[in-house]
C-alpha positions in Angstrom: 0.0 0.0 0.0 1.0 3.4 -0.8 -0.1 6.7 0.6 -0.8 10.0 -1.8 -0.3 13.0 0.4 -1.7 16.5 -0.6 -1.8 20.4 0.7 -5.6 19.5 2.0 -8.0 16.7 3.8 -10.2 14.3 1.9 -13.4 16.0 3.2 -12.0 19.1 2.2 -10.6 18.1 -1.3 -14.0 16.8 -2.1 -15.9 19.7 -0.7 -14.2 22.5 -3.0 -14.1 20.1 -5.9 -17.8 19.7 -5.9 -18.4 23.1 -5.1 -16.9 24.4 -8.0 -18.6 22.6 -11.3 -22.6 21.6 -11.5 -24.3 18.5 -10.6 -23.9 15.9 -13.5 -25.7 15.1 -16.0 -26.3 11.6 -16.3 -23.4 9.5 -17.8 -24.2 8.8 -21.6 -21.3 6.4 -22.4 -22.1 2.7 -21.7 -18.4 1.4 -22.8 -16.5 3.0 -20.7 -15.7 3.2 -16.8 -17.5 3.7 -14.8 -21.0 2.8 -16.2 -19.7 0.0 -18.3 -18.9 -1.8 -14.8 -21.9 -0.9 -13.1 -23.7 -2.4 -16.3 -21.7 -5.8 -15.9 -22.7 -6.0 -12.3 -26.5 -5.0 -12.0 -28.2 -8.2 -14.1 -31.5 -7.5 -12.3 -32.5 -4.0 -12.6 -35.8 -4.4 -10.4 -33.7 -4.7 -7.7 -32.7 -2.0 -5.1 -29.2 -0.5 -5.7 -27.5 1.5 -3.3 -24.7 4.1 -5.1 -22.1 4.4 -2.2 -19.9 7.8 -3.0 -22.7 9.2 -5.8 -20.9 12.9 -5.7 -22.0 14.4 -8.2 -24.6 12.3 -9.9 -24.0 11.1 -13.1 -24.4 7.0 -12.4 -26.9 7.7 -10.0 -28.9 10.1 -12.7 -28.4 7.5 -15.3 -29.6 4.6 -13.4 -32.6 7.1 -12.4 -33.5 8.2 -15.2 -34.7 4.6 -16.2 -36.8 4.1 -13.1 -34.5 1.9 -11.4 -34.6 1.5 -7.6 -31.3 3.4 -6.5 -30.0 5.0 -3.6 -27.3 7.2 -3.6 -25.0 8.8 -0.8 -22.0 10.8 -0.2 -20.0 12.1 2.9 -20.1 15.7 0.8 -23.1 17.3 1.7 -23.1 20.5 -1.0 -23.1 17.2 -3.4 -26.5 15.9 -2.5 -27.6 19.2 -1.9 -26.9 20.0 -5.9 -28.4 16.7 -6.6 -31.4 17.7 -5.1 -31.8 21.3 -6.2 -31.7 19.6 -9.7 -33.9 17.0 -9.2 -35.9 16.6 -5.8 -37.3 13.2 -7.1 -33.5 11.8 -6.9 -33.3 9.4 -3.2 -30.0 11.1 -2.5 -28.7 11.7 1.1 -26.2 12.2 3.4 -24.0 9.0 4.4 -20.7 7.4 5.5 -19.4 4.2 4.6 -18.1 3.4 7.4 -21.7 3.5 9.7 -24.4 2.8 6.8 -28.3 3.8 7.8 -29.5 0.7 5.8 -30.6 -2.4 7.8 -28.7 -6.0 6.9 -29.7 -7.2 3.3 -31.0 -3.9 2.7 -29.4 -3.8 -1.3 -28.7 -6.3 -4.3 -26.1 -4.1 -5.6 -23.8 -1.7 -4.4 -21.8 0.5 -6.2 -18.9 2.2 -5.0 -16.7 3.9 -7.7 -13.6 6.3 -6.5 -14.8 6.1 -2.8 -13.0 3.8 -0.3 -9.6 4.5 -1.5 -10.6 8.0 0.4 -10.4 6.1 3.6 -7.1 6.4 5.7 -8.0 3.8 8.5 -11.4 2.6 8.1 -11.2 0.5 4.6 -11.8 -2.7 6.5 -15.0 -1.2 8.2 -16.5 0.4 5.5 -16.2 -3.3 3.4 -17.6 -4.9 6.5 -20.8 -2.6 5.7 -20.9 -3.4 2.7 -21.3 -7.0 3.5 -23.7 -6.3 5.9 -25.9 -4.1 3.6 -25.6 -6.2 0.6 -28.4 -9.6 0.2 -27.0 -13.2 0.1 -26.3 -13.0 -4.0 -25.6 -9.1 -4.0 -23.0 -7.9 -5.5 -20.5 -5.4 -5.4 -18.5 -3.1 -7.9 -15.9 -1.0 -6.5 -12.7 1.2 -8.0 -9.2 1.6 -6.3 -6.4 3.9 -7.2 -3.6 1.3 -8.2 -0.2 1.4 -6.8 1.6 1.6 -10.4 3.6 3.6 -12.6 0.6 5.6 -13.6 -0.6 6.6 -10.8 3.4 7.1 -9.2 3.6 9.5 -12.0 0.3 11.5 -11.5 1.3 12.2 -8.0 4.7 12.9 -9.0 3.4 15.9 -11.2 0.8 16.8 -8.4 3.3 17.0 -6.6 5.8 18.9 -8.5 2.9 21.4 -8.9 1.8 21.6 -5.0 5.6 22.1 -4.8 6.2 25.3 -6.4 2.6 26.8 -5.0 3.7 26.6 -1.6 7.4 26.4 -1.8 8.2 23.1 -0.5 5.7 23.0 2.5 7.2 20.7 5.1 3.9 18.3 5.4 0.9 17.5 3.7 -1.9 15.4 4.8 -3.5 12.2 3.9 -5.0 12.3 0.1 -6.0 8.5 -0.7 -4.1 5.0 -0.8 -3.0 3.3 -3.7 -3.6 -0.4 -3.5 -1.8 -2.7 -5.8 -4.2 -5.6 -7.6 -3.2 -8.0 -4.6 -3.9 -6.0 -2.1 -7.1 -4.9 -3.5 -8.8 -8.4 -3.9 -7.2 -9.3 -0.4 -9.2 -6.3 1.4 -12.4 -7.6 -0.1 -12.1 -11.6 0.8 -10.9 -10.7 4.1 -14.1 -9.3 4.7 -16.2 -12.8 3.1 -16.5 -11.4 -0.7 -15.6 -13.4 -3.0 -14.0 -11.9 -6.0 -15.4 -12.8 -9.6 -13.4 -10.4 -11.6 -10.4 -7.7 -11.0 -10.0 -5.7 -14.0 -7.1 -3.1 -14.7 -8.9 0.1 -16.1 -8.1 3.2 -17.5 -10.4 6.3 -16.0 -8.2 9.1 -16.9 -5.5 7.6 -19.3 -2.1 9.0 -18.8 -2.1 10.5 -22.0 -5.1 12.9 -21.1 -3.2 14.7 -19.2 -1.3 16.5 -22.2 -3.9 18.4 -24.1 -2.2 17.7 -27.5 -3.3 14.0 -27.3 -6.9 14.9 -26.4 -9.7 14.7 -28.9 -10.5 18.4 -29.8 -13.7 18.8 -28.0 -11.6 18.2 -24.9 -8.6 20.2 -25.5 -9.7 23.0 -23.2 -10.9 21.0 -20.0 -14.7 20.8 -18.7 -14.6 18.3 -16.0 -18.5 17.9 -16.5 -17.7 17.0 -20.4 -14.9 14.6 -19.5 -17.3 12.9 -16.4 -20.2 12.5 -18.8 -18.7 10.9 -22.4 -15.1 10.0 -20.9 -11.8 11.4 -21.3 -11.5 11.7 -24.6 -8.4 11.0 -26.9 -7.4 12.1 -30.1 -6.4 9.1 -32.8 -2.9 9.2 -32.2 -3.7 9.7 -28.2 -5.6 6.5 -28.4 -3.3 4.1 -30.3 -0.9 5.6 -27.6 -3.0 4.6 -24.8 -4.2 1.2 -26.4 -0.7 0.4 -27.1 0.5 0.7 -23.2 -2.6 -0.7 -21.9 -2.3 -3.9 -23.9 1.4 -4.0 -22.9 1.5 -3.2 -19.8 -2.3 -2.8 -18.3 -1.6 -3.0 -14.8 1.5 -0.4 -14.6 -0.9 2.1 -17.1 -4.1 1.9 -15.6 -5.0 4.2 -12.9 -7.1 2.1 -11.0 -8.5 -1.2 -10.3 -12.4 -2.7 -10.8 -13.6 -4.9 -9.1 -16.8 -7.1 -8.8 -17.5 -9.6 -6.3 -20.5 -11.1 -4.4 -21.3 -11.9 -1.2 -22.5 -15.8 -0.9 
């Protein structure tokens, strides 16, 4: 396990980020992450889903929007709140992982994308209510931050950036963890899942990061455009990226999905 440090807290990284751009509109891209995942998992859609970590909407809109019975919640108040303001008829609220308001077998499906790697001591807990939550069958789908070259890199310029903002500050505080694929599926049978895939995926691929290899619509960045149809890459971005994820997928990819069910 690896730690990312940053200038601010979790809470109050999330707080300002959704503060600053407009609730989502729903995702519209069904091959990518993360509604591709979210597809693979739910196989019964009359059954209740609970979105664990919804921020700013755009599964939970999707999923919605076609009368399914989901839940979501996030730790980020302003984020429901926008949710809300939006669309009162969304069943968004307030909620930790850690300490879920749900009683046992309250969910067939949770979903929980970007949200316990957020955690700096209570990732075992907040899987244990997950178990609980979840009905004998349910499943899971969750994303990690991998421990990789990717991700080692995207910190490193983070860094380099927090760096020359505040002149070398002699600490920083907790920003996520970075679990390698081992460590990820470990976390999860510990706990009684058991895993039925692990998959090494690209959310923000490396290459997005250099405007010049974005496809043109996405050369001057709008997270809510990048959120709803993906990061987008130009051709030669995308032979790039394809090339180093079918090389080298788990040093490339900047996080890990996985799905498992609870028996």
């Amino acid at each position: 396990m690896r730690i990312t440090y940053r200038d601010r807290g979790v809470k109050e990284y999330w707080d300002k980020r959704w503060r600053e751009i407009p609730a989502d509109q729903q995702m519209n891209n069904i091959n990518i992450y993360p509604l591709k995942y979210a597809e693979l998992t739910i196989r019964d859609s009359s059954s209740k889903i609970l979105e664990a970590g919804c921020g700013a909407g755009r599964i939970l809109r999707y999923y919605h929007n076609r009368n399914v019975n989901i839940v979501g919640i996030d730790f980020i108040q302003v984020a429901i709140d926008k949710l809300k303001q939006i669309d009162p008829t969304l069943k968004a609220e307030y909620g930790d992982i850690t300490s879920l308001q749900f009683n046992d077998n309250s969910f067939k499906y949770v979903l929980a994308f970007g949200l316990y790697h957020n955690l700096e001591n209570d990732l075992g807990q907040a899987i244990k209510e997950t178990f609980r939550v979840l009905e004998n069958g349910g499943s899971v789908c969750a994303s990690f931050r991998a421990d990789n070259f990717q991700t080692r890199f995207s910190d490193w310029l983070a860094n380099r950036r927090l760096d020359s903002k505040f002149k070398k500050r002699k600490s920083y505080v907790f920003h996520k963890m970075n679990l390698t694929r081992k460590e990820f599926a470990k976390s999860f049978e510990k706990e009684g899942f058991i895993v039925k895939s692990l998959n090494p995926v690209e959310n923000m691929p490396i290459f997005y990061k250099f405007s010049i290899f974005r496809a043109k619509k996405h050369k001057i960045f709008d997270e809510n455009i990048a959120r709803s149809e993906g990061y987008k890459l130009s051709f030669i971005g995308q032979v790039l990226q394809n090339l180093v994820m079918f090389t080298l997928p788990n040093q490339f990819c900047n996080i890990y999905v996985l799905i498992a069910y609870k028996k």
